[in-house]
C-alpha positions in Angstrom: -30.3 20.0 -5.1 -26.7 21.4 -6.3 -25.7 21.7 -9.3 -22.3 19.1 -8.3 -22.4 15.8 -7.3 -20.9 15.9 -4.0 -19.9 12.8 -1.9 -19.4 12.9 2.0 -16.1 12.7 3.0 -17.2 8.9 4.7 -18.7 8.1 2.2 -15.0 8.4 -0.2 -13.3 6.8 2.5 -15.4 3.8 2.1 -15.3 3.3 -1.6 -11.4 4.3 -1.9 -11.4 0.9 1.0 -14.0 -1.3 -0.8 -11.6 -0.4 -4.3 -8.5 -1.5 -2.3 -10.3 -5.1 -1.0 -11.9 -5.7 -4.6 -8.8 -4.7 -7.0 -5.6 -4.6 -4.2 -6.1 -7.5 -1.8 -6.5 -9.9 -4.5 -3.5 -9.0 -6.9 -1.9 -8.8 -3.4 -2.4 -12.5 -2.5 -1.8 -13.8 -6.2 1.8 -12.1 -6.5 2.5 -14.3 -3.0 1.6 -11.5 -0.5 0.5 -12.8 2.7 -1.5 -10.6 4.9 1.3 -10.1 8.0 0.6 -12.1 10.8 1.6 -9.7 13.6 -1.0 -9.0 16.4 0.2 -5.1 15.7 -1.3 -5.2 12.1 -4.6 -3.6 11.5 -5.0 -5.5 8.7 -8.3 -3.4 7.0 -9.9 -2.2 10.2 -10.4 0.9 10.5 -7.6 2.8 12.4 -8.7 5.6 14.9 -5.8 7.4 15.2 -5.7 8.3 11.5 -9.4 8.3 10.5 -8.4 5.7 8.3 -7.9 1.8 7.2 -4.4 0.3 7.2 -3.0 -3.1 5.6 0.2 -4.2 5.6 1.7 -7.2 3.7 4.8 -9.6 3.2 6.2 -12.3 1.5 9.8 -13.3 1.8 11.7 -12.6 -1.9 14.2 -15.1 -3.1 17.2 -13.8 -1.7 15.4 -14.3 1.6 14.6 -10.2 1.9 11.0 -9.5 3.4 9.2 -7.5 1.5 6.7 -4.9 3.0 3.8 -3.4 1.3 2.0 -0.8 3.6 -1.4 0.6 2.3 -3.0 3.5 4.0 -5.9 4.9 3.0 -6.7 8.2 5.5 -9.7 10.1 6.2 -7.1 13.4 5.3 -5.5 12.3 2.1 -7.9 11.6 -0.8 -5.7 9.1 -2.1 -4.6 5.4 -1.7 -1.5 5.1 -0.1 1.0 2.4 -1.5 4.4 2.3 0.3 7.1 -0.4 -0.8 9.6 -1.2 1.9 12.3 -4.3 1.3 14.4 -5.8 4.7 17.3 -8.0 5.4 15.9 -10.5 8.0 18.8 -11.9 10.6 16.6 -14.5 11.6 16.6 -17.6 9.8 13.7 -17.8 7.6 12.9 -20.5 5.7 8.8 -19.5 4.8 6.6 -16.7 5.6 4.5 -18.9 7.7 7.4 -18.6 10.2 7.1 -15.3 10.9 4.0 -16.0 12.6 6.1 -17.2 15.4 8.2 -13.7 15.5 7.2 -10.6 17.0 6.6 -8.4 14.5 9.0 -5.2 14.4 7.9 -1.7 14.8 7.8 -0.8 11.5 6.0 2.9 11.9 10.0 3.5 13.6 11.6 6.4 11.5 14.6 4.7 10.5 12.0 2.2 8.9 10.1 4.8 7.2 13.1 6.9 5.6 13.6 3.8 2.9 10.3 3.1 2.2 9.2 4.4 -1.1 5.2 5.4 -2.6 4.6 4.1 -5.6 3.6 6.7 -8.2 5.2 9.5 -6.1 8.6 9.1 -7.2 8.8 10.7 -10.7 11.0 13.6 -12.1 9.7 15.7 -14.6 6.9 18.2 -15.3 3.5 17.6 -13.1 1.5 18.1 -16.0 3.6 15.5 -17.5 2.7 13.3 -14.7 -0.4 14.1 -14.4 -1.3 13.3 -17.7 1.3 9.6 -18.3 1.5 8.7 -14.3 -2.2 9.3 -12.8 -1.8 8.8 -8.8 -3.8 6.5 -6.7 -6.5 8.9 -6.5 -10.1 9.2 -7.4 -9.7 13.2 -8.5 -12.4 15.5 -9.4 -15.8 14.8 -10.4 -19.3 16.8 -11.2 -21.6 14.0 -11.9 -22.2 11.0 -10.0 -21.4 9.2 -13.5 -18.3 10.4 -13.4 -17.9 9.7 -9.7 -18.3 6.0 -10.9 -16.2 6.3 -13.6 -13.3 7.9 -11.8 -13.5 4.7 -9.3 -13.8 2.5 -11.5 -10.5 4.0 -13.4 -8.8 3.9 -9.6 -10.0 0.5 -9.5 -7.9 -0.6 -12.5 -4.8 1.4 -11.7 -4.7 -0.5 -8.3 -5.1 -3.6 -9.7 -2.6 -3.1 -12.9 0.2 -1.7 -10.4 -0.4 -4.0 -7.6 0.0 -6.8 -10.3 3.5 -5.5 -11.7 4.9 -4.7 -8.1 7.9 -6.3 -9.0 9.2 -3.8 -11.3 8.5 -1.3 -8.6 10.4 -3.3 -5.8 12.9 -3.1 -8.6 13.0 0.5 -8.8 13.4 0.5 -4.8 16.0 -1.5 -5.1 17.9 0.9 -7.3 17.2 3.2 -4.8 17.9 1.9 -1.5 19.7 -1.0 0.2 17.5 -3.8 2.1 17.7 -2.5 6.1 19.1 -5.6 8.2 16.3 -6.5 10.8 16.7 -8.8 13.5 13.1 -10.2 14.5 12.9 -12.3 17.9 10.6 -15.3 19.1 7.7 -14.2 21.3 8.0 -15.0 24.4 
């Protein structure tokens, strides 16, 4: 027996998922998130290229821009991953159930991926300053498995809270970017 509580690198892969379906796919679906219909989504299976799960999300905004949430939560990173990404759809949209009929874009594209922006990554400042006001979406260290608990139950809340107030960070993309003008096309 060690003196640390230590917790197979599985074994924080499953918990960071299970905190992302208790705390993230709920806030998701009550701020009008829809889980995106594409048959590309991997929408929580477990992704073999990147050890990982992946989700990906959408609701059309007022202004008729689709906006994107992208969660990754990797095998490598320790952390949840929560990328914002906001597009001009050509296509005439009315709801998001139409974009079931539309083949879904290729989103992991690098033009795609240079305006998407991770929430809590995007601060200026001192780290400790961060560290301390801005806590990323991470369980961090632990030496007991109370604290283990604690720290997930702490990530668990962060999730939720930020996934609840994601307008105000599709704001601050907003400022930051432009909406990308995407043309998506009927399958075929």
């Amino acid at each position: 027996m060690g003196l640390i509580y230590k917790v197979e690198d599985a074994a924080l892969l499953k918990t960071r998922n299970e905190i992302f379906k208790e705390a993230g796919i709920p806030a998701l679906l009550a701020n009008g998130f829809m889980a995106n219909p594409y048959q590309t989504s991997l929408n929580g299976e477990l992704n073999r290229n990147n050890r990982g799960y992946n989700y990906q999300f959408s609701r059309l905004s007022q202004e008729k821009y689709l906006e994107r949430i992208e969660v990754l939560i990797n095998n490598d990173d320790k952390s949840i991953q929560i990328f914002v990404n906001v597009f001009d759809v050509k296509s005439n949209l009315d709801a998001f159930p139409a974009l079931s009929d539309l083949a879904g874009a290729d989103f992991s594209q690098l033009a795609f991926r240079l305006t998407r922006m991770r929430l809590r990554d995007n601060y200026i400042g001192p780290s400790l300053f961060n560290k301390l006001f801005f806590p990323a979406h991470e369980l961090g260290g632990f030496y007991t498995e109370r604290g283990f608990n604690k720290k997930a139950e702490k990530l668990k809340k962060l999730i939720k809270s930020d996934i609840e107030n994601l307008d105000g960070f599709i704001e601050k993309w907003k400022r930051l970017f432009s909406p990308m003008e995407i043309e998506l096309k009927r399958e075929s």
